[in-house]
C-alpha positions as CSV (number, residue, x, y, z in Angstrom):
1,X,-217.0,100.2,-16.1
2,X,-217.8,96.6,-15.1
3,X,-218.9,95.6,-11.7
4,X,-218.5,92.0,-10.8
5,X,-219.7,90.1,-7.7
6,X,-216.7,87.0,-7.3
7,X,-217.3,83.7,-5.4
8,X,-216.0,80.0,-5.0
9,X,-216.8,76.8,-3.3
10,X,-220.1,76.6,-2.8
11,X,-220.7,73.2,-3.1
12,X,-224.3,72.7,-3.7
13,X,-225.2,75.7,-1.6
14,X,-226.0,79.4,-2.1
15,X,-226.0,81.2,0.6
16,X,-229.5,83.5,0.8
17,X,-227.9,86.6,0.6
18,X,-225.6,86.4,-2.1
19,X,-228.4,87.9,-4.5
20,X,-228.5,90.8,-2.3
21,X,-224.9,91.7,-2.3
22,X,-224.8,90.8,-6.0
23,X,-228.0,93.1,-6.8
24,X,-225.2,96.0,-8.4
25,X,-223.3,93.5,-10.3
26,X,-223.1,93.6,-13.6
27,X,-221.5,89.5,-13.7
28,X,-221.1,87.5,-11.4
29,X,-217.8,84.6,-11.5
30,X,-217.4,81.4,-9.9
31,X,-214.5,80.2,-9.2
32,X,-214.9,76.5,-9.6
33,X,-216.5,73.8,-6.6
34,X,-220.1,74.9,-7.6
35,X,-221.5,71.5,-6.5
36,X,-225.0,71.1,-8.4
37,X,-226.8,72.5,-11.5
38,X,-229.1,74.5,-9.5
39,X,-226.4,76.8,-8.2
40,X,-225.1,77.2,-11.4
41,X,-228.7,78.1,-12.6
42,X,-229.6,80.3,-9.7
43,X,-226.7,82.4,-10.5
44,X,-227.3,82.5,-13.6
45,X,-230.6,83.5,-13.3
46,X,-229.3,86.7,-11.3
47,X,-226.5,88.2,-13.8
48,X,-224.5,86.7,-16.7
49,X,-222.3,84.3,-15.3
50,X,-219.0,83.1,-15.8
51,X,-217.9,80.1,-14.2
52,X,-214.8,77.1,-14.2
53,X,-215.5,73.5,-12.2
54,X,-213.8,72.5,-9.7
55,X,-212.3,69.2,-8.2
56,X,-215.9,68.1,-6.8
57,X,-218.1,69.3,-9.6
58,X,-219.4,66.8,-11.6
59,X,-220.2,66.1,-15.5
60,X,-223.1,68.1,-16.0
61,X,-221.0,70.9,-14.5
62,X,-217.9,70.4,-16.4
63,X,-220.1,69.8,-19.6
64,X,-221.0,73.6,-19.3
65,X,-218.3,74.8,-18.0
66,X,-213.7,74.7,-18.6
67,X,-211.1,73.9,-16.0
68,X,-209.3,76.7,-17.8
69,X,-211.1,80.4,-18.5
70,X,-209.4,83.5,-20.3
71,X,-210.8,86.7,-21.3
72,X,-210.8,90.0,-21.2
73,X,-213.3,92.9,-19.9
74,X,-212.7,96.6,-20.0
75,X,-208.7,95.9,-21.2
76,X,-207.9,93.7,-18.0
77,X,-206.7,90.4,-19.1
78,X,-208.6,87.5,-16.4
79,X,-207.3,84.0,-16.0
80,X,-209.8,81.9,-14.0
81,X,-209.1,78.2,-12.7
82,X,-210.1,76.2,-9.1
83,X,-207.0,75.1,-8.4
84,X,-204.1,77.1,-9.3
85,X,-201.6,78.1,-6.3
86,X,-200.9,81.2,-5.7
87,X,-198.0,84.4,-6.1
88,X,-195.3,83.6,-7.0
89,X,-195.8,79.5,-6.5
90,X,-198.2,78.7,-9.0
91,X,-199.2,75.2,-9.9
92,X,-198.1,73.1,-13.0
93,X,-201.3,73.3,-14.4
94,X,-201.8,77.3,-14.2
95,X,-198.5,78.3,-14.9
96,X,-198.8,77.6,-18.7
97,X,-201.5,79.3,-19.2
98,X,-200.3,82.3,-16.8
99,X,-197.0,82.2,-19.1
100,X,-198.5,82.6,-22.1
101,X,-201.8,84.4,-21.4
102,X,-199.9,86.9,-18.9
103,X,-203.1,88.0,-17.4
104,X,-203.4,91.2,-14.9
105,X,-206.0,89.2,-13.3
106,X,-205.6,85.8,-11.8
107,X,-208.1,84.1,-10.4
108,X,-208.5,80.8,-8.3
109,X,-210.4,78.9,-5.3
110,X,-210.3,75.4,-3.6
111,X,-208.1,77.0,-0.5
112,X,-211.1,78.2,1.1
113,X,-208.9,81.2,2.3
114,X,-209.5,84.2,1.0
115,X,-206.1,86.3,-0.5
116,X,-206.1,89.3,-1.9
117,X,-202.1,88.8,-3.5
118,X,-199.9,91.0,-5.7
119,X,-197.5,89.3,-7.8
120,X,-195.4,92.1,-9.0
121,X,-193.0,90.1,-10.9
122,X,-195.5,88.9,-13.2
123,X,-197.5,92.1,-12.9
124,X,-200.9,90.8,-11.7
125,X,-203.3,90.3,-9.1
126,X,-204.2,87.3,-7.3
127,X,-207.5,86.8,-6.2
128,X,-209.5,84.1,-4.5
129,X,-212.4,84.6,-2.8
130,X,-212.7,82.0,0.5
131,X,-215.5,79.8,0.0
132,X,-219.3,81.1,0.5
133,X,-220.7,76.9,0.9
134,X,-221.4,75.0,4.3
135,X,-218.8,72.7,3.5
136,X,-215.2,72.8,4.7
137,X,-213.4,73.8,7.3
138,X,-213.6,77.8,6.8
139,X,-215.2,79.3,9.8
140,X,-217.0,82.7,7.8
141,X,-218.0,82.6,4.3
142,X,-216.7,85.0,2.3
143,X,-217.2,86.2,-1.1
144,X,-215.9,90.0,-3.5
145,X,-217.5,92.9,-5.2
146,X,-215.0,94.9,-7.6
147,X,-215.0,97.0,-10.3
148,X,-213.2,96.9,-13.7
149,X,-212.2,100.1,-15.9
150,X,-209.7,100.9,-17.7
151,X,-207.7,97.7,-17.3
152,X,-207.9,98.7,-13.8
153,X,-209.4,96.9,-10.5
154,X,-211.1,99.5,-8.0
155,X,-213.5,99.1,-5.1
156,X,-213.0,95.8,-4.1
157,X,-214.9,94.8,-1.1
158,X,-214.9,91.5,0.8
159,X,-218.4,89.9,1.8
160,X,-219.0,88.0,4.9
161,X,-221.5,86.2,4.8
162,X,-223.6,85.8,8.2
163,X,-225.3,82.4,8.7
């Protein structure tokens, strides 16, 4: 079993209690719009860290990390991108790699809504965590804890974060 703490959009800012709530992670993933090098590295400095860039994030962040990430972790296939629509209408740039990849797990930001989808034609899960940053129009910043056995997701939990 895998526990992973999830979040996206933070653009340049980490809220002062995502190391708290991501003290019984085992990863942490960020879903693109990271903003800066020193989130990336304060992140990093907490867990291992997987990570894609998003539309705002610039060179040094897409130097070290893809548009596009695929893997797997305790047999669930994960498909990470920022911007990549959602169940059943995904974007022209996800879809490929959804149609080929077939993950169980898809995962996406930029909205800064967080959904929590089924897509049982495809069968997979759709997740995107809100955004956890000052900027945007979001009104609560949000971010996920889940776990990962078995090619199974259990115990997810949503994270509002209080300002």
């Amino acid at each position: 079993m895998i526990r992973i703490g999830l979040l996206s959009d933070t653009h340049s800012y980490l809220h002062p209690n995502i190391p708290k709530h991501f003290k019984a992670v085992d990863e942490i993933w960020h879903a693109g719009d990271i903003g800066n090098i020193e989130v990336a590295d304060a992140l990093e400095a907490i867990k291992p860290f997987k990570a894609v860039y998003g539309n705002i994030d610039g060179h040094e962040l897409r130097s070290r990390y893809p548009e596009h990430l695929q893997f797997k972790v305790e047999g669930l296939k994960v498909y990470m991108t920022h911007i990549g629509g959602y169940p059943p209408r995904y974007n022209n740039l996800s879809k490929p790699h959804i149609k080929t990849f077939l993950p169980n797990l898809f995962i996406s930001g930029h909205s800064h809504i967080l959904k929590v989808v089924p897509d049982n034609k495809l069968n997979l899960l759709h997740l995107n965590p809100g955004a956890c940053g000052k900027q945007g129009w979001h009104k609560v910043k949000t971010a996920m804890t889940f776990e990962v056995a078995n090619a199974k997701i259990d115990n997810l939990k949503i994270i509002e974060l209080q300002d």
